[in-house]
C-alpha atoms as an extended CHARMM CRD file, in Angstrom:
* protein
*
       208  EXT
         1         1  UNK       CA              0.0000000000        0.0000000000        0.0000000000  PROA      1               0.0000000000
         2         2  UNK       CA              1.5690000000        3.5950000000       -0.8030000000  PROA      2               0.0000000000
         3         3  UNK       CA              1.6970000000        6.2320000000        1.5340000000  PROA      3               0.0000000000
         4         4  UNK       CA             -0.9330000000        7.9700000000        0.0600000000  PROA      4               0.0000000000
         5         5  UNK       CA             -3.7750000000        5.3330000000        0.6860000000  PROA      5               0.0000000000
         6         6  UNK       CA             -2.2100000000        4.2570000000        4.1490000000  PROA      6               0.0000000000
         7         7  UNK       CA             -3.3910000000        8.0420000000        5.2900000000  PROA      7               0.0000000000
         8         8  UNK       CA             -7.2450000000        7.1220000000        4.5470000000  PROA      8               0.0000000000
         9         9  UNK       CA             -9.1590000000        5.4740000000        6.4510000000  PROA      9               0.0000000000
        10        10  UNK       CA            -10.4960000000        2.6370000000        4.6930000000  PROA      10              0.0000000000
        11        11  UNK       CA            -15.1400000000        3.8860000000        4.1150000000  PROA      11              0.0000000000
        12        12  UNK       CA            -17.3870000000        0.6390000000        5.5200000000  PROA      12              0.0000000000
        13        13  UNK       CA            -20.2610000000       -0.2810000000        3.4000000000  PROA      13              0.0000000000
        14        14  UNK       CA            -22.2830000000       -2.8750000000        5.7270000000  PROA      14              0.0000000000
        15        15  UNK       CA            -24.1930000000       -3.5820000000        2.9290000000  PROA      15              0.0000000000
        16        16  UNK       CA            -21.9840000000       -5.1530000000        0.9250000000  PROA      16              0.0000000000
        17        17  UNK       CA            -20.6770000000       -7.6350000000        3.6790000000  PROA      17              0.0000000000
        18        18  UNK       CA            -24.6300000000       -8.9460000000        3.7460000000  PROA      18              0.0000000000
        19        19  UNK       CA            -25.2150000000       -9.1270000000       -0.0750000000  PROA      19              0.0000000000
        20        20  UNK       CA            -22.0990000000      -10.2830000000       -1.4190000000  PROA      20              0.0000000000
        21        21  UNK       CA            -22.2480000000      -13.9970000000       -0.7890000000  PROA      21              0.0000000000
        22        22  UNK       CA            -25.8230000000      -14.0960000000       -2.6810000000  PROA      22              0.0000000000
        23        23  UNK       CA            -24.5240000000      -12.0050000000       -5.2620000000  PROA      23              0.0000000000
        24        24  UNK       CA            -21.9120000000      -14.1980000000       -5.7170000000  PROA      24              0.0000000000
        25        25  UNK       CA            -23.7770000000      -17.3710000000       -6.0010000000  PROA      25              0.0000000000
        26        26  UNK       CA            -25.6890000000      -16.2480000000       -8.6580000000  PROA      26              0.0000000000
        27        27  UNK       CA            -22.6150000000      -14.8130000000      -10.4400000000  PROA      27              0.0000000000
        28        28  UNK       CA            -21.1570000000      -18.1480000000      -10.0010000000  PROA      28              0.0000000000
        29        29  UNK       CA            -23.7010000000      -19.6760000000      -12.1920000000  PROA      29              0.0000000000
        30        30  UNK       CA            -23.8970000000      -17.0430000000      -14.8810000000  PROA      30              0.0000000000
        31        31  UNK       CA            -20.1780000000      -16.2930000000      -15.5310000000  PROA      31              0.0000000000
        32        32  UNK       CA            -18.6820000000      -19.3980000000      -16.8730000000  PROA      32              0.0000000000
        33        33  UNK       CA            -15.6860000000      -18.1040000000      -19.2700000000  PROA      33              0.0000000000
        34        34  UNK       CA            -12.7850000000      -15.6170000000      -19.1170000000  PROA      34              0.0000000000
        35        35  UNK       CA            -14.5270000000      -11.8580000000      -19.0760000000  PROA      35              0.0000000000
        36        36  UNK       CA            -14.1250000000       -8.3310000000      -18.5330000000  PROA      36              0.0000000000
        37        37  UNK       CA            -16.9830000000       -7.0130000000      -16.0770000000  PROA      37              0.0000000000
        38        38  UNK       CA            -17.3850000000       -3.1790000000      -15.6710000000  PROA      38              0.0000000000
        39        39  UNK       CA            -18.6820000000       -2.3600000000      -12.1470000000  PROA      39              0.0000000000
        40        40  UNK       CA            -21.0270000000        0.7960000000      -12.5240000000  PROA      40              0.0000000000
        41        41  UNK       CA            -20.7070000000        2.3440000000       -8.4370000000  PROA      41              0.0000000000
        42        42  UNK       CA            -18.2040000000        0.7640000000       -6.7490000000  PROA      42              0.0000000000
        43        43  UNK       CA            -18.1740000000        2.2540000000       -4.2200000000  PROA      43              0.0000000000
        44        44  UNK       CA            -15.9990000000        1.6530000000       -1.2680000000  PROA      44              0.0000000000
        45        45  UNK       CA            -14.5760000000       -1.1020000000       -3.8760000000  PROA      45              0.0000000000
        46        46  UNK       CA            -15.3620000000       -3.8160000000       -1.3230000000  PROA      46              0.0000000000
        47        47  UNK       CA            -17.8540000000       -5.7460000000       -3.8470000000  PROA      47              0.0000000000
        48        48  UNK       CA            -14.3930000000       -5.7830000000       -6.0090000000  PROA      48              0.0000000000
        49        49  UNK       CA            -12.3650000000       -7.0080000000       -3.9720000000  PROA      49              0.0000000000
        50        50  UNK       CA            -14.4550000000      -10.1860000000       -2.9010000000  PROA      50              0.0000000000
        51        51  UNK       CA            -16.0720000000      -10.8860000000       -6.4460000000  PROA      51              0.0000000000
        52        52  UNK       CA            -11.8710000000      -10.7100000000       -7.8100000000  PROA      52              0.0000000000
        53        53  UNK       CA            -11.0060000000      -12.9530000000       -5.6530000000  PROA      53              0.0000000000
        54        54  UNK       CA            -13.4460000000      -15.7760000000       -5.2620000000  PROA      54              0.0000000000
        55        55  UNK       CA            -14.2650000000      -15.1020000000       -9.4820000000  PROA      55              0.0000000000
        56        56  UNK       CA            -10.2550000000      -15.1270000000      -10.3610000000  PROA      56              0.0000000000
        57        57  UNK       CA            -10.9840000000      -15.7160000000      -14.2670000000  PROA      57              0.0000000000
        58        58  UNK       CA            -13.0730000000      -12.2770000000      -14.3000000000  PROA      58              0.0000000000
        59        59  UNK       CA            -11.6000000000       -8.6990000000      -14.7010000000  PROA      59              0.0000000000
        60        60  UNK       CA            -12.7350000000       -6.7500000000      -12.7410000000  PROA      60              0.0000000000
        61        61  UNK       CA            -13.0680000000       -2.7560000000      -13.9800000000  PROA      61              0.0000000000
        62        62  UNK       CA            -14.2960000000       -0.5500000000      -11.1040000000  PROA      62              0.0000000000
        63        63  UNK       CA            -15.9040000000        2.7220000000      -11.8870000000  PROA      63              0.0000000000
        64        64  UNK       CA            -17.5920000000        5.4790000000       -9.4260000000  PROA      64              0.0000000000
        65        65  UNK       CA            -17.5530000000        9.6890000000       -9.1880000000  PROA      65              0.0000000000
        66        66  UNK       CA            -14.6110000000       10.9420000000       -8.6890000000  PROA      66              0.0000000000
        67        67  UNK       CA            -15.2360000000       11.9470000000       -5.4160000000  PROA      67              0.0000000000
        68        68  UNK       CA            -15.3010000000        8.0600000000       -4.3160000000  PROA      68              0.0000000000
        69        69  UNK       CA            -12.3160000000        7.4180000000       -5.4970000000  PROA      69              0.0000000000
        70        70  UNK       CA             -9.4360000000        7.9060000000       -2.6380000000  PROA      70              0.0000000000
        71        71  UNK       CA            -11.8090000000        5.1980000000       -0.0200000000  PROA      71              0.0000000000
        72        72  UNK       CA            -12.0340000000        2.5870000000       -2.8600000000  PROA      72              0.0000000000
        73        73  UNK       CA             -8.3240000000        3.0840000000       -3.4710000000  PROA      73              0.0000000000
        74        74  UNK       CA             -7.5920000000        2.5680000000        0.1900000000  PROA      74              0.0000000000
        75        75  UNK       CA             -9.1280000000       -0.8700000000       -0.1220000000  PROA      75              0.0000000000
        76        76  UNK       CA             -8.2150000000       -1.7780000000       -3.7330000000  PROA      76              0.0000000000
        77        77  UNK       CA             -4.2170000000       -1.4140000000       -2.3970000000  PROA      77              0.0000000000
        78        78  UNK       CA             -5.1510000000       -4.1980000000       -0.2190000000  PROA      78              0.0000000000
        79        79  UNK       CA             -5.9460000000       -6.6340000000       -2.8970000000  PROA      79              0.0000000000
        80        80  UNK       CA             -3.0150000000       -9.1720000000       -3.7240000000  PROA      80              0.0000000000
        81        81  UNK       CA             -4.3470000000      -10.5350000000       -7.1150000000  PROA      81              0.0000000000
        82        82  UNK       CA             -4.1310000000       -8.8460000000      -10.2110000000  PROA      82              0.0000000000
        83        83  UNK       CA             -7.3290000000       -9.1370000000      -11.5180000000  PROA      83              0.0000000000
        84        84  UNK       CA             -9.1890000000       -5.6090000000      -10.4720000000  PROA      84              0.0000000000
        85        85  UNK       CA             -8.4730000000       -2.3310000000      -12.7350000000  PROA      85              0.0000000000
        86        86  UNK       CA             -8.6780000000        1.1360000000      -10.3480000000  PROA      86              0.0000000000
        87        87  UNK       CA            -11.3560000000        3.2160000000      -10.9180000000  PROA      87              0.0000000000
        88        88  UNK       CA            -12.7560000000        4.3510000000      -13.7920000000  PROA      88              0.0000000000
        89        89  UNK       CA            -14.0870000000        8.3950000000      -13.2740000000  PROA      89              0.0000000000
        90        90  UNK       CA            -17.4600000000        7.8730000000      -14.4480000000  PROA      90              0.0000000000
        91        91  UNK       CA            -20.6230000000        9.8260000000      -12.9010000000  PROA      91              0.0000000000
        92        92  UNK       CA            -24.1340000000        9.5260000000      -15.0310000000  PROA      92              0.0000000000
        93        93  UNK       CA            -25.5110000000       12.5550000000      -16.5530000000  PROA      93              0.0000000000
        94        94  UNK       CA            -22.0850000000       14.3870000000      -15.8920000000  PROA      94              0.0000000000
        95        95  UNK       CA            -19.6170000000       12.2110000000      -18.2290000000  PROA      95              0.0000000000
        96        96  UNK       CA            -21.1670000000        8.8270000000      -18.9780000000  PROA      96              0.0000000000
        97        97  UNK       CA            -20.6200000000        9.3510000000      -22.8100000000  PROA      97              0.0000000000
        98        98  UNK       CA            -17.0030000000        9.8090000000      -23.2140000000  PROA      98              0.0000000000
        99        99  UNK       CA            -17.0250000000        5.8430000000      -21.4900000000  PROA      99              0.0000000000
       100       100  UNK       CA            -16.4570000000        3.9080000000      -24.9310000000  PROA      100             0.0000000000
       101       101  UNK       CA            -14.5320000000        1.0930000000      -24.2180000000  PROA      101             0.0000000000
       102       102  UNK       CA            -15.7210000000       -2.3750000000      -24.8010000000  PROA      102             0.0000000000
       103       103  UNK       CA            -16.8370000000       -4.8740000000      -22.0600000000  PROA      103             0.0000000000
       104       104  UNK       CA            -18.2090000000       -8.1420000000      -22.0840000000  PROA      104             0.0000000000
       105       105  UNK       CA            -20.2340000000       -7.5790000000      -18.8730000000  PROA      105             0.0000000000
       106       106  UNK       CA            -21.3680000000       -4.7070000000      -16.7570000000  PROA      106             0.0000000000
       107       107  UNK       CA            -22.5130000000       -5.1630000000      -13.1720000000  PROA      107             0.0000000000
       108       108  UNK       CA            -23.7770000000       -3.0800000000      -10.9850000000  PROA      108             0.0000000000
       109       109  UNK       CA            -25.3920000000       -3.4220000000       -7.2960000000  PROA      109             0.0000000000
       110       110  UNK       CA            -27.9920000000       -1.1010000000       -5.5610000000  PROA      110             0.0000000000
       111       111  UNK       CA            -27.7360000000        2.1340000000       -7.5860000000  PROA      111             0.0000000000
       112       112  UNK       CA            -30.8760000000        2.5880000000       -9.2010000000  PROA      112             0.0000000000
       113       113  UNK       CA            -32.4830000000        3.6570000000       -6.4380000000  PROA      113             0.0000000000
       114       114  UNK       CA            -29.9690000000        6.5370000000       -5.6040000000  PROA      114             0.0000000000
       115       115  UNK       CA            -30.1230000000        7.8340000000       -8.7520000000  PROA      115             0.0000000000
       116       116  UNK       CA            -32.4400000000        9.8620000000      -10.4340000000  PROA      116             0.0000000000
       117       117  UNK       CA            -34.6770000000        8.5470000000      -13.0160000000  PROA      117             0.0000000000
       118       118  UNK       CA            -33.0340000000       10.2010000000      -15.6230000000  PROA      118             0.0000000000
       119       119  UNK       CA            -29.9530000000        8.8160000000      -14.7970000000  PROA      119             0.0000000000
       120       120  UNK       CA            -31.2390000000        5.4410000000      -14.5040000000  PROA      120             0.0000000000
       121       121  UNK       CA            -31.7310000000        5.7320000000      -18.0450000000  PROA      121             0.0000000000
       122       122  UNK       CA            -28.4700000000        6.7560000000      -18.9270000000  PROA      122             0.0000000000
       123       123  UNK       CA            -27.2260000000        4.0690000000      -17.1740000000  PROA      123             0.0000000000
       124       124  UNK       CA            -28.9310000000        1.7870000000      -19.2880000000  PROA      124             0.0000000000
       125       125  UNK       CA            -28.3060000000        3.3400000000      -22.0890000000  PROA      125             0.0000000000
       126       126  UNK       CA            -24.4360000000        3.0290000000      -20.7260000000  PROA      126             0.0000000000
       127       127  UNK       CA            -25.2330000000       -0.5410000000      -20.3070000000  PROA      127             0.0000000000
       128       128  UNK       CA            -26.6320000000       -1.3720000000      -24.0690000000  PROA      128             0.0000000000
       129       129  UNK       CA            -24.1020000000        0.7110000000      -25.5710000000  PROA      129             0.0000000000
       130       130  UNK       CA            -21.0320000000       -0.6820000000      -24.2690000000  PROA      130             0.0000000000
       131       131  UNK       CA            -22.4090000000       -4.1890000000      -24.3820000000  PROA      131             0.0000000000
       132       132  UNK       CA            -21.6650000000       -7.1010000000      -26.9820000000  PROA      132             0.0000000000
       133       133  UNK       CA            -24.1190000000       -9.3480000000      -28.1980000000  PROA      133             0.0000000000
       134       134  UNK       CA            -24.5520000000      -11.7440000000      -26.0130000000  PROA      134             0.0000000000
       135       135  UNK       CA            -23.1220000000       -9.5630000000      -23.1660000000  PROA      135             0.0000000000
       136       136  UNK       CA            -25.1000000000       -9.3170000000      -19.6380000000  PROA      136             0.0000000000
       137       137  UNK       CA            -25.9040000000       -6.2650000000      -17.3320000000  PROA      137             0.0000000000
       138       138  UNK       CA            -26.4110000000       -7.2320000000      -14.0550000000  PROA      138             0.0000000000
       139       139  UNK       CA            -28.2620000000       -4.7830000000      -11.3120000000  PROA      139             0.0000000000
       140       140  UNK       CA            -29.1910000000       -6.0570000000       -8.0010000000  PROA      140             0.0000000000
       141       141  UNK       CA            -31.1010000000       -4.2570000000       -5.1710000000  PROA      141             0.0000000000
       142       142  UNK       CA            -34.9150000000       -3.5050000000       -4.1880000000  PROA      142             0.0000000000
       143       143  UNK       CA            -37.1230000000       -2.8860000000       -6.4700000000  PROA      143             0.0000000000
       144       144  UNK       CA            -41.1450000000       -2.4630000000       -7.1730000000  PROA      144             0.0000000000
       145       145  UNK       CA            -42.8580000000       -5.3560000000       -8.8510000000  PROA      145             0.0000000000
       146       146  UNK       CA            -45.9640000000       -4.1230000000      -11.2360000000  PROA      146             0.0000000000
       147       147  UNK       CA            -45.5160000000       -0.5920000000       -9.1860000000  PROA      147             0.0000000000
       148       148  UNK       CA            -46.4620000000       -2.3700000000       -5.4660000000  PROA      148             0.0000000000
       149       149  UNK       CA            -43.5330000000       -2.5130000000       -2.7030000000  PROA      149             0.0000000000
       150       150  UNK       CA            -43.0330000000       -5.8370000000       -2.3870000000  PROA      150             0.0000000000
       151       151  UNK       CA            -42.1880000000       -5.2920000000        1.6060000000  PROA      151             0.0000000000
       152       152  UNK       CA            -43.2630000000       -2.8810000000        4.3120000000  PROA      152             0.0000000000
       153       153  UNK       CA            -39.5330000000       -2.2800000000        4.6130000000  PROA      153             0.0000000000
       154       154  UNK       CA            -39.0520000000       -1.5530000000        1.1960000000  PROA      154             0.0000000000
       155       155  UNK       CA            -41.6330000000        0.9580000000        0.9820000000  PROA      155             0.0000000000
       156       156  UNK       CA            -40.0580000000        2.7350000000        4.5150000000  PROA      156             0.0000000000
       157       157  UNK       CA            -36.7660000000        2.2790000000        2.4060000000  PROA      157             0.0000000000
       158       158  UNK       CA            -38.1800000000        4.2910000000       -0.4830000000  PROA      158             0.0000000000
       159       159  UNK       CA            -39.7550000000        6.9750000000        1.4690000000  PROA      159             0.0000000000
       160       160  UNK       CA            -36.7080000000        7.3670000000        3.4920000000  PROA      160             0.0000000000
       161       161  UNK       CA            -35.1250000000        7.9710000000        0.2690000000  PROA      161             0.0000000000
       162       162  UNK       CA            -36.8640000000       10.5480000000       -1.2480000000  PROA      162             0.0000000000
       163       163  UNK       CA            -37.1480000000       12.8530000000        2.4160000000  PROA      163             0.0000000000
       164       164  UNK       CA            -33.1820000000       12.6750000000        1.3730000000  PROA      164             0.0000000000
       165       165  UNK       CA            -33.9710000000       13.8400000000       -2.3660000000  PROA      165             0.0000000000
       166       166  UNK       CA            -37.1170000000       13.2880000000       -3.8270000000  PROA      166             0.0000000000
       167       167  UNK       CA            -35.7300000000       12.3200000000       -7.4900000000  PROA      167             0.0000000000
       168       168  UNK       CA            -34.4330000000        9.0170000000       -5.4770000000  PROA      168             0.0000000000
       169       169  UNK       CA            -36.4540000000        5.9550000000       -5.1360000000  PROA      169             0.0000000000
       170       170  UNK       CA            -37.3770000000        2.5670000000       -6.1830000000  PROA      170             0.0000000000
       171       171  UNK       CA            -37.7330000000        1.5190000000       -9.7350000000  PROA      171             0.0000000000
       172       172  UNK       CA            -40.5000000000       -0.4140000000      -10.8010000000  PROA      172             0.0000000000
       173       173  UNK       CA            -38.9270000000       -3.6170000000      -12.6430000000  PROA      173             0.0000000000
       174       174  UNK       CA            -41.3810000000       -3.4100000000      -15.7260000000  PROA      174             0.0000000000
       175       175  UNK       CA            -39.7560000000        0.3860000000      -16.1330000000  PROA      175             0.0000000000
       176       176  UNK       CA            -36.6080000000       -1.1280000000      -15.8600000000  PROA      176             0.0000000000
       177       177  UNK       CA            -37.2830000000       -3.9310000000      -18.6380000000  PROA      177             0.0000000000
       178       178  UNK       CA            -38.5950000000       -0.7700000000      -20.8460000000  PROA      178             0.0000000000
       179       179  UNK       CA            -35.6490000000        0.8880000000      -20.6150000000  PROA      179             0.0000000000
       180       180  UNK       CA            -33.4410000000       -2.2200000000      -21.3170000000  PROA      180             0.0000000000
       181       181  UNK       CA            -35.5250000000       -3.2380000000      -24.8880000000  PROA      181             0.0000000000
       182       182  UNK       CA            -34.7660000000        0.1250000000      -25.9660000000  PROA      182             0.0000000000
       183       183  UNK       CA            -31.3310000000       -0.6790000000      -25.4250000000  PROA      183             0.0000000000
       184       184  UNK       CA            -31.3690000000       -3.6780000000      -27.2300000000  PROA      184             0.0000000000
       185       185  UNK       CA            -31.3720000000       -5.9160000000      -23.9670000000  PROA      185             0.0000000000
       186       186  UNK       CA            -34.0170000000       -8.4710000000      -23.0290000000  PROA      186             0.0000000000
       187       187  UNK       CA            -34.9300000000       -9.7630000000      -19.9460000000  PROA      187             0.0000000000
       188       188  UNK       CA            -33.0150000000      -13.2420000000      -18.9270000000  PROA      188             0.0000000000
       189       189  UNK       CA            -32.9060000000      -14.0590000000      -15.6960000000  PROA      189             0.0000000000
       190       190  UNK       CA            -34.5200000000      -12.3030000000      -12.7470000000  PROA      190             0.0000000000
       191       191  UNK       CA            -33.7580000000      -14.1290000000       -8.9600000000  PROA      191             0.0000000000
       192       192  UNK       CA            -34.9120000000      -13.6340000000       -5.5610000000  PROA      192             0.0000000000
       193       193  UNK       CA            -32.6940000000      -12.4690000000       -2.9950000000  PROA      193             0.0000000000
       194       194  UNK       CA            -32.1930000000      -11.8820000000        0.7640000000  PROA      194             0.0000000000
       195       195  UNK       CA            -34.0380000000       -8.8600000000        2.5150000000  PROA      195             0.0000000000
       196       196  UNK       CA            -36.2060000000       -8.2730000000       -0.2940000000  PROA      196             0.0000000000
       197       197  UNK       CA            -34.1380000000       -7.2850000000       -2.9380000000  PROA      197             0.0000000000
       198       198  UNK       CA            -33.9130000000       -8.8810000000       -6.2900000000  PROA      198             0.0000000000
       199       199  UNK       CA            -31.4030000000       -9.7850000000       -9.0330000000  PROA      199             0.0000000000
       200       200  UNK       CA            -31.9190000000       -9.2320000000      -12.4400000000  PROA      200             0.0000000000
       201       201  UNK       CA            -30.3040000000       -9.7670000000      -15.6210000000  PROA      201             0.0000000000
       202       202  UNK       CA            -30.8430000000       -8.5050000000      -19.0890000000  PROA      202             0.0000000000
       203       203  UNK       CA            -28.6070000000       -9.7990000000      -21.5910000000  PROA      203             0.0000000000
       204       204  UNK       CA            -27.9840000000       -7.7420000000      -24.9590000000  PROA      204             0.0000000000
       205       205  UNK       CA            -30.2800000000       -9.6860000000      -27.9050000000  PROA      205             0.0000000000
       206       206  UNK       CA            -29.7590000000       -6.5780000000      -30.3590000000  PROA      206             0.0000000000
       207       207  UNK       CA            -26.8080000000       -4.7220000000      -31.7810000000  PROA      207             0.0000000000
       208       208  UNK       CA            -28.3080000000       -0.6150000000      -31.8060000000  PROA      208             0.0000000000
């Protein structure tokens, strides 16, 4: 670790120490060859870390505002392999279009709701964009199911979220799925998770 990232102290995201063996499983059954995975919102970079290391034959290519950068660091210096790539600059609506490198998958893990709609978009459009045929975007967290919370702690979530900024919230799945066919990305998998969140996975059918 440099001196640099030895001064910070290293940002905790509880979260991820509850979700990531799930997340994994499920990655564990979709990822099955050598790939390049972009990780929109890393974060603290701790999701990196554990997915590089248990999923050795992925590259791992974190990305998050700029801001976020000097935690994740702090963590990403602890990492022995050589499988994770430091963070990509990448904020949406700010700079998501000068992205334009090629990946095979992009991940990404409870963002949509702390985003604005509008940016929600442009992360799909992100997503479809950068995608190959065949390619997979993968976004986990809570979501609404035909517009109804699918838990009382869900719908606390979501009103938490927009007393904090009322552009935040949870997306309804079938808006999500909308956004992804005009991206060229169908529906392929969608799976159950812990605490009432859900996994899905739309994998790019169409080249736009």
């Amino acid at each position: 670790m440099n001196d640099a990232a030895a001064m910070i102290e290293r940002p905790d995201a509880p979260p991820t120490q509850r979700n990531k063996w799930p997340i994994l499983e499920v990655l564990n059954k979709e990822l099955t060859v050598p790939a390049d995975i972009l990780e929109i919102g890393s974060g603290t970079g701790q999701h990196a870390i554990f997915f590089a290391e248990k999923l050795p034959f992925i590259e791992w290519f974190t990305s998050d505002v700029s801001s976020n950068h000097a935690g994740m660091n702090s963590w990403l210096q602890s990492y022995k392999g050589s499988n994770i790539r430091l963070p990509i600059n990448l904020e949406m609506g700010v700079n998501e279009i000068n992205l334009t490198a090629n990946f095979d998958h992009v991940f990404s893990s409870n963002t949509s709701h702390i985003m604005s709609f509008d940016n929600v978009k442009k992360m799909f459009s992100l997503a479809g964009r950068l995608l190959p045929r065949g390619g997979k975007f993968y976004l986990y967290g809570p979501f609404k199911i035909n517009n109804e919370f699918t838990s009382k702690s869900n719908k606390d979530f979501d009103g938490m979220l927009k007393k904090q900024n009322p552009l935040m919230g949870l997306r309804d799945i079938e808006k999500l799925d909308i956004l992804a066919s005009k991206e060229g990305m169908a529906k392929y998998k969608f799976y159950d998770m812990p605490a009432n969140n859900y996994f899905s996975i739309w994998r790019k059918d169409e080249l736009i």
